[in-house]
N, C-alpha and C positions, 0 to 999 in steps of 0.2 A: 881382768882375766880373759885368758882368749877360750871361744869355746869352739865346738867340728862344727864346722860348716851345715852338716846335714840338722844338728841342734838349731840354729841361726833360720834355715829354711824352713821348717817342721813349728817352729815358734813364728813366723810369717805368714803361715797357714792359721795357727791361731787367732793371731790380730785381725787376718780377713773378715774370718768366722764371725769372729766379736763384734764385730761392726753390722751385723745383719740385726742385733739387738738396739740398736738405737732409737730412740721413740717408744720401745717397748718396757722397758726393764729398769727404768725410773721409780726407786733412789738405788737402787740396784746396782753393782758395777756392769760395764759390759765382758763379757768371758768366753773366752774361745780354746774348744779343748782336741786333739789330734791324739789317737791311738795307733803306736808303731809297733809292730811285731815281724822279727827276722826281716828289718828291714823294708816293710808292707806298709800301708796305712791300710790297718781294717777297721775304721772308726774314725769318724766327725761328729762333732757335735756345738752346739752352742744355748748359752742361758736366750731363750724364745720369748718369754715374757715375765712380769713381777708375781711373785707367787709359783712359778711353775720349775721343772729340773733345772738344778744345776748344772752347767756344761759339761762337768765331769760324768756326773749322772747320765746325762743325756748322750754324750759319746758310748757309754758303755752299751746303754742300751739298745742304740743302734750298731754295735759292734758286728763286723761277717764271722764271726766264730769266738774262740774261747782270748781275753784278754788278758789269759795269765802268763806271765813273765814276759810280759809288754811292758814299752815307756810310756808313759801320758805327757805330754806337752799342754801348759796351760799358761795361757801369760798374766793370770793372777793368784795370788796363793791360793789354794784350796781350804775352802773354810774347814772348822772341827769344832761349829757350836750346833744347836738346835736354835732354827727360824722359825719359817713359813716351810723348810724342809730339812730331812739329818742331814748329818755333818755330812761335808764329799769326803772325809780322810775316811771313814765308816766304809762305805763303796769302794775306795779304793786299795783297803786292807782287804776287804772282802774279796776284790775281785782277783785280786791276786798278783796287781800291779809292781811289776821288777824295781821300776826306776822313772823317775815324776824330774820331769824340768820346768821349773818356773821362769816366768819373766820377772814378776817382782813380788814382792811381799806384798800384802792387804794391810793398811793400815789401821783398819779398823779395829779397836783394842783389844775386841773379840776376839780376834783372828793373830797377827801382825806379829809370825815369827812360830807359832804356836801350831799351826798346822805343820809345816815343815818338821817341827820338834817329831810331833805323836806320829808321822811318817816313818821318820829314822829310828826311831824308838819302836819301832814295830820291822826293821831290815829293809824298809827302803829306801836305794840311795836313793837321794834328791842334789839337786841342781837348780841354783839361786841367781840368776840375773843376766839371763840370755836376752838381747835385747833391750834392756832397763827401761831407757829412756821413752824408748817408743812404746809401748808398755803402760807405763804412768803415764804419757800423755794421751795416750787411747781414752783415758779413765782420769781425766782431769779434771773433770766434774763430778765423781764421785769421789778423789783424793780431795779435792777444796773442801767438798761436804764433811766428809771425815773431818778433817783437819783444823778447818776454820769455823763449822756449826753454821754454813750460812749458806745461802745459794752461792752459784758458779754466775754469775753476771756476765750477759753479753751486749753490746752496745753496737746498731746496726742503724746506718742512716744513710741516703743516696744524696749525695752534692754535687755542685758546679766544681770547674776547675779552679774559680775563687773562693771555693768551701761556705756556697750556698744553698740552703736546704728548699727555698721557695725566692718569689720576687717579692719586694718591698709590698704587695696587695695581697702575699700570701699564698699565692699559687704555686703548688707542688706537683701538682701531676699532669705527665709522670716526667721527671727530672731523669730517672734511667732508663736503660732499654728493658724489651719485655725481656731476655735470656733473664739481667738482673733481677728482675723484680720475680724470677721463678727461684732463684737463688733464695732472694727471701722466703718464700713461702719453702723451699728447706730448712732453713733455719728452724723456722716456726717449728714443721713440725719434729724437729730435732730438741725441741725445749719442751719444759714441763709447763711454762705460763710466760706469756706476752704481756710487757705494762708498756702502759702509755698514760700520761698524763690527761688531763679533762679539756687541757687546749687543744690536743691533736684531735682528742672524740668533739668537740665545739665547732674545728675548723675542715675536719675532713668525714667525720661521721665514719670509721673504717668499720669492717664486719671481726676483722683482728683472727682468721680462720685461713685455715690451710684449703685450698683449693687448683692450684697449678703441681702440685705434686702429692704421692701417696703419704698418707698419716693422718693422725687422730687431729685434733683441735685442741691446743693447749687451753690451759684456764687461763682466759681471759683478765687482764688487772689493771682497774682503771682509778687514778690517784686523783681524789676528789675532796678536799678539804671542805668543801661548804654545800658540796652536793648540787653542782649545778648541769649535772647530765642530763639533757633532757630525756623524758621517759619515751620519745619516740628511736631514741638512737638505737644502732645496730646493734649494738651490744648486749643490749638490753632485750631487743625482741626476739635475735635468733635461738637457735639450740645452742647449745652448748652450758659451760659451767661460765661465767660473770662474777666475779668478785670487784663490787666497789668499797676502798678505801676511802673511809673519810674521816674527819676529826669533832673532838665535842662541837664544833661551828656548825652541824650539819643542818639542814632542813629539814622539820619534823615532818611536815606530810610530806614530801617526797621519799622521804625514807620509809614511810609505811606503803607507799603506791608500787616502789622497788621490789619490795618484799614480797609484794602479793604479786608480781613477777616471776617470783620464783627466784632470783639472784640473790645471794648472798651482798652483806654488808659487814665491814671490820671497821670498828670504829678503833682509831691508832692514836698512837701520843702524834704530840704538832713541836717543831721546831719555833724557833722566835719568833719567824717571818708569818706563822701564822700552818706552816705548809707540812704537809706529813712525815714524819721523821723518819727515814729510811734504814737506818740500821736496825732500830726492833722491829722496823715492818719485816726486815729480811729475816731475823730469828724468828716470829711469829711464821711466818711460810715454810721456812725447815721442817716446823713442826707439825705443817699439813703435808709433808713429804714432794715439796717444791725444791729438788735440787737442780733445778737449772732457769733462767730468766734470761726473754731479749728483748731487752731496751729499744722501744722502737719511735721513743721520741715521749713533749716537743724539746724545745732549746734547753727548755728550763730544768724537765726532767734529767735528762745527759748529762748537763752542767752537776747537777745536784751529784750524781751517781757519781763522776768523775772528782768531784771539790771535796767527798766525803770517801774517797780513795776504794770505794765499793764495786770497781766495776773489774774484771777479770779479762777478759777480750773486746775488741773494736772491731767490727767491721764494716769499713767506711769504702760504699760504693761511689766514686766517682764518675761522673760525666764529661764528656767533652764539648763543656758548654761554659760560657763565662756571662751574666747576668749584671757585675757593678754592684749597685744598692740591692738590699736584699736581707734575706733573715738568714744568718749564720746558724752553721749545726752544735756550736758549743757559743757560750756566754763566756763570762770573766770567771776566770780559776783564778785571782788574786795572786798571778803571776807574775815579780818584775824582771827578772832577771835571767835570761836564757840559759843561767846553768839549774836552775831552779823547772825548766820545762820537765814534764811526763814524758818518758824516753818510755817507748816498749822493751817488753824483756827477748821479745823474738818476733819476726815478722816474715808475712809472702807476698806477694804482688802477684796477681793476676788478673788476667782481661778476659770478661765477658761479655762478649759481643761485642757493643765498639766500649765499654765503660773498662775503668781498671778497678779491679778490687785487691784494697789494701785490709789483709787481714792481720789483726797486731794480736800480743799476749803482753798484756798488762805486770 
């Protein structure tokens, strides 16, 4: 369907908006809303944090004058349940809104078609799929959540240009430039929790915290089958939220020394090998309202994520550095056959600083 151009720009506006909520509005979609009247914009607005207005809501609010027989531009349906706040179709009946364009439906079963309905049912036109694609992928982290019941997995690691993550002694830092390694601490805090396996906290001892850019500190999640973190690691002594995963193998008194820490402990089902079973770790985190995770290592963890088809995005920092022997960023995916290789579903290339970063969608 082709739509006016000025619909096309006006829903560009919103996707901007949207993205001002990132880090904040977890498990939340992100949502970005524009109010046009005779041609004007007298109103922006966007969802600010979890718990607080709707974008819809919050455009009105901030409106320069009366928004009746205005269009609303939002690039996700407009919900029509009761949350944590009323419905936005309620607001937007009220306020006396002409004509509402969406970018896509809200999947969520609540919602997904249902808003749009009690809209037109009430004499306002609407308009369904200005910009689609860019739209849902804005909100790809909350469509997987919807959809799949599991976090959005992201898988993020800096290698040589022989796709080594450290030298055969184990030394990694730092393998990229500092530009890169600020790149990761976006990531970071663009996620709801960072895991990393108990080999990365054993050999690198990391703080796992957002510090070279603004944002909160994700929760922390460190994959420990037998509980062998020592009680001095970073993890452990700074602020923030710590969850260690471990399995019935774990260490009785460590696990009480943990606790009186103040960290949390999940003890989780264990796979054959002895090692923590990733997919009901992942529904078990849904349900602490963990829709997003970056994989940030070691070999084993990756490997695991990738062998058990759980991971959604890569993003594989390269260096321009070549090393020989050395510790690879992925293990055996029990691959023989190159048409049998993990193809991404879409990818970018880009260089920071002198590194190139390869960001895939799984």
């Amino acid at each position: 369907m082709a739509f006016h151009p000025e619909d096309r720009r006006f829903m560009k506006r919103t996707l901007l908006l949207a993205r001002r909520g990132i880090g904040r509005v977890s498990p939340n979609p992100l949502v970005g809303a524009v109010i046009v009247r005779h041609g004007e914009v007298i109103a922006e607005g966007y969802h600010r944090s979890f718990g607080g207005d709707h974008a819809e809501v919050d455009a009105i609010k901030r409106a320069r004058g009366d928004v009746k027989g205005g269009t609303l531009y939002v690039n996700l349906e407009p919900c029509c349940h009761w949350g944590k706040t009323p419905p936005c179709t309620d607001a937007l009946i009220k306020g006396g809104i002409k004509r509402v364009v969406v970018g896509t439906l809200d999947p969520n079963p609540s919602v997904n078609g249902k808003g749009v309905k009690i809209l037109r049912e009430h004499g306002i036109e609407v308009e369904v799929g200005v910009l689609e694609e860019e739209a849902r992928k804005l909100n790809e982290v909350y469509f997987n959540y919807i959809l799949t019941g599991l976090p959005f997995v992201t898988i993020k690691y800096a290698q040589t240009l022989d796709g080594r993550i450290a030298t055969s002694l184990g030394e990694s830092r730092w393998i990229s430039s500092e530009n890169s390694r600020k790149l990761a601490h976006r990531l970071r805090a663009q996620h709801d929790a960072i895991l990393v396996g108990i080999g990365t906290v054993l050999a690198d001892d990391p703080s796992l915290t957002v510090r070279w850019t603004k944002g909160k500190d994700p929760l922390r999640i460190v994959l420990d089958s037998r509980l062998r973190i020592p009680l001095n690691a970073q993890v452990l002594l700074e602020e923030g939220d710590t969850l260690v995963v471990t399995t019935d193998q774990y260490d009785r008194e460590k696990f009480a020394e943990i606790k009186k820490k103040g960290k949390e402990i999940l003890i989780a089902q264990r796979d054959k090998k002895g090692w923590v079973e990733l997919q009901p770790l992942l529904k078990t985190l849904i349900k602490k309202d963990v829709s997003s995770i970056l994989v940030e290592g070691g070999r084993k963890v990756i490997t695991s994520f990738l062998k058990d088809n759980l991971a959604n995005r890569m993003v594989i920092i390269t260096a321009p550095l070549i090393l020989g022997e050395g510790v690879a960023g992925i293990g055996d995916l029990g691959i023989m056959e190159l048409k049998s290789a993990i193809k991404p579903s879409s990818y970018k290339v880009s260089r920071v600083g002198g590194d190139m970063v390869f960001d895939l969608r799984l």
